[in-house]
N, CA, C and O of each residue as an XYZ file, in Angstrom:
460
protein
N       0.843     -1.180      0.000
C       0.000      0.000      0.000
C       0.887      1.241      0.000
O       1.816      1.335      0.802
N       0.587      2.276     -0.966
C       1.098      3.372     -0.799
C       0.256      4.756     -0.142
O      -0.950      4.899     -0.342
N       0.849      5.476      0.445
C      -0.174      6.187      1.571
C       0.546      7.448      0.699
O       1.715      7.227      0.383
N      -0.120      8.963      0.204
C       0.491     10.120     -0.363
C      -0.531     11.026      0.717
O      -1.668     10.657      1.010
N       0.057     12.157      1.188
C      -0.722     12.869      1.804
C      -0.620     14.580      0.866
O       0.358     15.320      0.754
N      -1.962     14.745      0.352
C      -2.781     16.050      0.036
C      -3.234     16.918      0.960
O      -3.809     16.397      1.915
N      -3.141     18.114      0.953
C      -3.782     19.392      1.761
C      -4.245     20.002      0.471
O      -3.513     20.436     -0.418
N      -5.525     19.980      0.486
C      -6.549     20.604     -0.504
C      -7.717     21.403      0.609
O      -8.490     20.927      1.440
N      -7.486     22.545      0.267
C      -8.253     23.706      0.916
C      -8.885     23.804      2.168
O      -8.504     24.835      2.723
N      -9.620     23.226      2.792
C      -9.852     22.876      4.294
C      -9.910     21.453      4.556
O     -10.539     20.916      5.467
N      -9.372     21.030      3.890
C      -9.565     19.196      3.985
C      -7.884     18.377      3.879
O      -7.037     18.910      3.162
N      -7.640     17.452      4.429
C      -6.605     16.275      3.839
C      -6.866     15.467      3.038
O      -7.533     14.608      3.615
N      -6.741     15.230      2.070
C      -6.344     13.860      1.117
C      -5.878     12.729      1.529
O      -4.699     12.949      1.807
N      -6.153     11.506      1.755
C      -5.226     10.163      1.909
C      -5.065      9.578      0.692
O      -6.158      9.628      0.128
N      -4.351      9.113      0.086
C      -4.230      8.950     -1.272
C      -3.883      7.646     -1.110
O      -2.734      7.600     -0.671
N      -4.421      6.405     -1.286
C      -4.251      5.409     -1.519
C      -4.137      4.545     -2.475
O      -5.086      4.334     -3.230
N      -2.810      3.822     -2.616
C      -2.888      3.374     -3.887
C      -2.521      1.849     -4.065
O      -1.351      1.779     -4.441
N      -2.942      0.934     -3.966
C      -2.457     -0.346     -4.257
C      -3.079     -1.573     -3.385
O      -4.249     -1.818     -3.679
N      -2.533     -2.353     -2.410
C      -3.319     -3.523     -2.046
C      -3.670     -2.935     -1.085
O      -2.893     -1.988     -0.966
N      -4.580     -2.919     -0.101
C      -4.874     -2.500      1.661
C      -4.874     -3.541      2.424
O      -6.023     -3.770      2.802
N      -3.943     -4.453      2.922
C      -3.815     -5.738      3.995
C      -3.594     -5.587      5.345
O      -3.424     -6.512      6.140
N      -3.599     -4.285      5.620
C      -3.694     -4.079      6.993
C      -1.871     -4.220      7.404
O      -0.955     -3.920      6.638
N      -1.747     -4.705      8.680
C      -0.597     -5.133      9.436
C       0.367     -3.622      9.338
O      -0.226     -2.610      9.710
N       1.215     -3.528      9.055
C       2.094     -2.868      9.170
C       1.488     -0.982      8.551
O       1.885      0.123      8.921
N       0.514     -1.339      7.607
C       0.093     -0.126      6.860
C      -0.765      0.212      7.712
O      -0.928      1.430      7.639
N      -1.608     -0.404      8.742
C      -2.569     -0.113      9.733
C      -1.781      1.235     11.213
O      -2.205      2.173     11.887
N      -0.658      0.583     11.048
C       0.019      1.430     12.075
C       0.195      2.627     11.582
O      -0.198      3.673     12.099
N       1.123      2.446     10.003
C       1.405      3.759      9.699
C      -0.103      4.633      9.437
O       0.006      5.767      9.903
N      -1.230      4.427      8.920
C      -2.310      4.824      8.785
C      -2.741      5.567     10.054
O      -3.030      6.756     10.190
N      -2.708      4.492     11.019
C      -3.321      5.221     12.201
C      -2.211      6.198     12.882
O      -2.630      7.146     13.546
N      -0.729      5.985     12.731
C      -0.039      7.571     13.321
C      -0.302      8.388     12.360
O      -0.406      9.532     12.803
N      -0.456      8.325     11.260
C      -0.324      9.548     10.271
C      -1.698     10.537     10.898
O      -1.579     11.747     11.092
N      -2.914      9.804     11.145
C      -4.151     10.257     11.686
C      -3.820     10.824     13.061
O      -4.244     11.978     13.129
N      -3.312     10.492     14.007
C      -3.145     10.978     14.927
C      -2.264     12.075     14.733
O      -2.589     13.040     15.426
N      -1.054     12.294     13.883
C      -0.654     13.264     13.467
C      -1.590     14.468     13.469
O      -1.616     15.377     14.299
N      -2.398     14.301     12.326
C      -3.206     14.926     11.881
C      -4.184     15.589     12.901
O      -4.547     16.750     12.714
N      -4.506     15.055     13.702
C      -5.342     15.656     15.014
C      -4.470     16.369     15.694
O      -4.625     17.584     15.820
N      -3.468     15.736     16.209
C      -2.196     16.678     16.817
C      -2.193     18.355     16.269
O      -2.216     19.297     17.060
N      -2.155     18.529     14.585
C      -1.745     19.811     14.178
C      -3.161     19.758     14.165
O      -3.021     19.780     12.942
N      -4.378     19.710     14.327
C      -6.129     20.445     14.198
C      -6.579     20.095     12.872
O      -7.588     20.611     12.391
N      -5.912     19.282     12.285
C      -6.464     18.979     10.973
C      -7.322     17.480     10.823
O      -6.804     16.364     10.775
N      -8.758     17.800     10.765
C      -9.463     16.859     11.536
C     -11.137     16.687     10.050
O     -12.304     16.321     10.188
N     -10.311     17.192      8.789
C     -11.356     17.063      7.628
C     -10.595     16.220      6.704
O      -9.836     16.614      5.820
N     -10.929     14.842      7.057
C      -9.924     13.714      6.223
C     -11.044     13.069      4.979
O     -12.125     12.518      5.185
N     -10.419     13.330      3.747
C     -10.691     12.345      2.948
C      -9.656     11.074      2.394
O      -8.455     11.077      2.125
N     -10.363     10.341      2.367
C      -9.543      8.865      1.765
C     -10.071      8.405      0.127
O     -11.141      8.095     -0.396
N      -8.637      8.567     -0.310
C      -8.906      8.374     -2.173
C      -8.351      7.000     -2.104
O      -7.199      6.576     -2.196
N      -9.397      6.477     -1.932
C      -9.598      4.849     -2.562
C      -9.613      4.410     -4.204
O      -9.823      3.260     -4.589
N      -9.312      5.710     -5.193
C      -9.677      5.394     -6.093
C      -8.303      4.876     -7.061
O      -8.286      4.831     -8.291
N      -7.091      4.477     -6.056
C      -6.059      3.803     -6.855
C      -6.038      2.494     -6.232
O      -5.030      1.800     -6.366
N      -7.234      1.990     -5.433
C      -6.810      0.394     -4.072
C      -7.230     -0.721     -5.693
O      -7.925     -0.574     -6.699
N      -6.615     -1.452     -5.308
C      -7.171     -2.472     -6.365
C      -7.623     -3.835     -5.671
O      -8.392     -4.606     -6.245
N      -7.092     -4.095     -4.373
C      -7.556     -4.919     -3.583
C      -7.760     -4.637     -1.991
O      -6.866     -3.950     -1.495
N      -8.859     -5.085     -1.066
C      -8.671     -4.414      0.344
C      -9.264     -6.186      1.133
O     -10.332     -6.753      0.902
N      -8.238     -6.615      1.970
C      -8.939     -7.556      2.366
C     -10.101     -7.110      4.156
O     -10.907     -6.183      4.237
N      -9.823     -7.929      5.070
C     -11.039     -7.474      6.062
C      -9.493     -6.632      6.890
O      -9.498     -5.424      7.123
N      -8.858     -7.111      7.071
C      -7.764     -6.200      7.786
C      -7.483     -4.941      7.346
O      -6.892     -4.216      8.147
N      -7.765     -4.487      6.247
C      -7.602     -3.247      5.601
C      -9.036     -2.380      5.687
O      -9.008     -1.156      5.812
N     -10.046     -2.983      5.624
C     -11.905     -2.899      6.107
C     -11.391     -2.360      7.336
O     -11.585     -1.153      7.475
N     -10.733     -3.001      8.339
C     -10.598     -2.404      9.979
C     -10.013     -1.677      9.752
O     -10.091     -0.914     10.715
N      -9.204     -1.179      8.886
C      -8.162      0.013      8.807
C      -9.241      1.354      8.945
O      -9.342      2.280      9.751
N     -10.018      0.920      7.656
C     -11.060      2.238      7.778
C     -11.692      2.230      8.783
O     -11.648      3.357      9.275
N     -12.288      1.537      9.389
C     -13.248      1.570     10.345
C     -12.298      2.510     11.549
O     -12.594      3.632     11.958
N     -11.329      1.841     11.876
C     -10.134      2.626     12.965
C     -10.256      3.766     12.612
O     -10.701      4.531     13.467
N      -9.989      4.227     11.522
C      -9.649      5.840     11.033
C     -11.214      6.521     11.703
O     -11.487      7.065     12.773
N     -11.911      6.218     10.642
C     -13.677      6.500     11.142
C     -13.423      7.057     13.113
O     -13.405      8.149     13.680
N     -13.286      5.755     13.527
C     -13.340      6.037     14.895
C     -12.600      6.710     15.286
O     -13.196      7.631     15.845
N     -11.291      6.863     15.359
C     -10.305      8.094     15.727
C     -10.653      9.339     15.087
O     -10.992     10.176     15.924
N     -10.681      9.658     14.176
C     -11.564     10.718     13.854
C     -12.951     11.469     14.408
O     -13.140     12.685     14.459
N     -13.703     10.598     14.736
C     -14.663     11.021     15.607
C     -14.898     11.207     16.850
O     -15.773     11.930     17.326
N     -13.867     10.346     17.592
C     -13.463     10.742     18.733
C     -12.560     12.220     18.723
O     -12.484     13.077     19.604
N     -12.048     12.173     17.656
C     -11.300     13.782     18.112
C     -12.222     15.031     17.350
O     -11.760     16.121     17.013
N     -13.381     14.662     17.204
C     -14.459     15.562     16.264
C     -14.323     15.802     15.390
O     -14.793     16.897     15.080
N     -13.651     15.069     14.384
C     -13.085     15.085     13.480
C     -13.994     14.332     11.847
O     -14.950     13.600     12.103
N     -13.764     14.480     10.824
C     -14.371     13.927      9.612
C     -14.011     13.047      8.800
O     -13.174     13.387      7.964
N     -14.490     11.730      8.786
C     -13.581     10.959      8.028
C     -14.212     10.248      6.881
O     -14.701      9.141      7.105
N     -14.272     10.832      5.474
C     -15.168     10.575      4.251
C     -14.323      9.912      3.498
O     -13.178     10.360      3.442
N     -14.745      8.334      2.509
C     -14.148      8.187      1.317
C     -14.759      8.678      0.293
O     -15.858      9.229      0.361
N     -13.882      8.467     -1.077
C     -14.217      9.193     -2.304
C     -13.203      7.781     -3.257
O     -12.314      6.973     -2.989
N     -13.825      8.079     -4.136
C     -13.172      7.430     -5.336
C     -13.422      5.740     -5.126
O     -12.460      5.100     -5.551
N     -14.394      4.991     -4.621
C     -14.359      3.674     -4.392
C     -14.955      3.142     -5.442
O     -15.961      3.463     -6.077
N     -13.714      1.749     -5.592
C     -14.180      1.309     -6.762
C     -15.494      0.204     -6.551
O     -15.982     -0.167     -5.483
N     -15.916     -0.214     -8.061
C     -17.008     -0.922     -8.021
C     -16.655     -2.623     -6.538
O     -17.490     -2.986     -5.709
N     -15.377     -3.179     -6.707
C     -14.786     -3.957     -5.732
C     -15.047     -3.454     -4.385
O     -15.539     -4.234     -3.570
N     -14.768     -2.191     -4.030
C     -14.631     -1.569     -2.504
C     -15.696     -1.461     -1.944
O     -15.949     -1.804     -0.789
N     -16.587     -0.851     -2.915
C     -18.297     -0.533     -3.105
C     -18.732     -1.948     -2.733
O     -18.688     -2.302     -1.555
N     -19.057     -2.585     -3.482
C     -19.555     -3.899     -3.040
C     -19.040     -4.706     -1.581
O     -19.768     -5.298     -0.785
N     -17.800     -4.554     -1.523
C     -17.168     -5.367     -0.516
C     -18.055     -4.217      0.675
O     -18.538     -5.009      1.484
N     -18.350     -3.184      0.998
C     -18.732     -2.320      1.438
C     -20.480     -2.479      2.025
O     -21.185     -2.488      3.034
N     -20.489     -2.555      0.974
C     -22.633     -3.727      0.535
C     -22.594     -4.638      1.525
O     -23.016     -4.493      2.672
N     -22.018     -5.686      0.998
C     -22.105     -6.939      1.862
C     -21.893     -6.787      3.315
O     -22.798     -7.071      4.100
N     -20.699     -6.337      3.732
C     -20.821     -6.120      5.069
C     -21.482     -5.127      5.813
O     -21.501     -5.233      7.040
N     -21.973     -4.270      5.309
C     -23.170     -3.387      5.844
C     -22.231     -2.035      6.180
O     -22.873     -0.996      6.329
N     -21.212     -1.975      6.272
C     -20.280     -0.852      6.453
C     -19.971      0.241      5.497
O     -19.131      1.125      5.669
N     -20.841      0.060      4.343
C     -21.811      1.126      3.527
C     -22.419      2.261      4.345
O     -22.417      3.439      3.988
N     -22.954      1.778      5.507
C     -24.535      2.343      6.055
C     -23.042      3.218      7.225
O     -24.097      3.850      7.259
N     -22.459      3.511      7.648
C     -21.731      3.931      8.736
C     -20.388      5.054      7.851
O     -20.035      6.023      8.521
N     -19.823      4.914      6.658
C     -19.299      5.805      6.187
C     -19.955      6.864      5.203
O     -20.937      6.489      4.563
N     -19.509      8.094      5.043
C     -19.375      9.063      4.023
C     -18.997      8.661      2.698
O     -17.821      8.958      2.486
N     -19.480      8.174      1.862
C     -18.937      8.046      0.899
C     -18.867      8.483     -0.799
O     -19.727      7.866     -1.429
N     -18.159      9.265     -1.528
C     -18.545     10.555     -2.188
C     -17.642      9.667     -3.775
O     -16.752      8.822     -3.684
N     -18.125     10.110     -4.816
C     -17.748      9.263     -6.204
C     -16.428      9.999     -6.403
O     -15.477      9.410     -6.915
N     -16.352     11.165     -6.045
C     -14.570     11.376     -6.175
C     -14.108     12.715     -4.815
O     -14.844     13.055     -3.889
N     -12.923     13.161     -5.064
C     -12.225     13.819     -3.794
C     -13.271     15.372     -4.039
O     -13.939     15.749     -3.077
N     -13.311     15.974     -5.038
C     -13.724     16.934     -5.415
C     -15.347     16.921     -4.365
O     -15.567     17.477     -3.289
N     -15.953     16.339     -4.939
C     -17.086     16.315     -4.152
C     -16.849     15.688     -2.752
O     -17.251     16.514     -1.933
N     -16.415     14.690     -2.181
C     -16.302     15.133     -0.698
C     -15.467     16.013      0.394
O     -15.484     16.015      1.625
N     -14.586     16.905     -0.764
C     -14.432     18.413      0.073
C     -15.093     19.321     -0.090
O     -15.130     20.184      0.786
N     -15.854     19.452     -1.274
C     -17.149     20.437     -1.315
C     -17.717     19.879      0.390
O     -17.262     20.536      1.326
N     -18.514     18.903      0.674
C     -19.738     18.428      0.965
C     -18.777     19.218      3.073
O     -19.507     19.454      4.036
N     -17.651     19.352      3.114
C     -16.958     20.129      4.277
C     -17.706     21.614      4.034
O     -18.591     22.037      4.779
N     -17.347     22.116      3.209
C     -18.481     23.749      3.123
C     -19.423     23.470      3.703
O     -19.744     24.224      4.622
N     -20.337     22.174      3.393
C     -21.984     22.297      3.180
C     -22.330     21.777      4.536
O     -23.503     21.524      4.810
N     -21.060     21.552      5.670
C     -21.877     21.454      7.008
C     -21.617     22.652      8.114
O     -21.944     22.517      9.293
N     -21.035     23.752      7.628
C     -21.343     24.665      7.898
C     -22.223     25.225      8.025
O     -22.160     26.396      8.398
């Protein structure tokens, strides 16, 4: 997994690109987030739209983020999920509990619109 970090206008970017298996990328995922709360930057999007595979350990990845994020009042939306992520998403019902926006553009708009 490759992790790229974006600062686009009041929001972060997670830029994800390749397999999501959890283990070792779970750690770096979750300090980079805590980072991120550390400096007040607490409007995270995740660009899923380079993952080509995510197994259930990489599923908990998001879910972790989700929760650390909201514990620090923070926002944690994907964008860009593919038809694979989407579905894998369906089935386990963890559709119904994230933000989820067809690309980055529109879920940093949708940060304005809860103002």
């Amino acid at each position: 997994m490759k992790l790229k970090t974006i600062e686009k206008y009041e929001a972060v970017v997670l830029e994800i690109k390749g397999n999501v298996m959890g283990g070792d990328d779970t750690k770096k995922f979750n300090e980079l987030l805590h980072k991120l709360i550390d400096e007040n930057k607490k409007n995270v999007v995740v660009d899923l739209s380079g993952v080509q595979f995510m197994n259930s350990s990489g599923l908990g990845m998001l879910i972790g983020g989700l929760t650390t994020m909201k514990k620090a009042d923070g926002y944690f939306k994907l964008a860009g999920i593919t038809e694979k992520i989407e579905s894998l998403l369906i089935i386990t019902k963890l559709i119904t509990i994230f933000e989820t926006y067809e690309d980055v553009e529109a879920a940093i708009k949708s940060f304005s619109k809860k103002k």
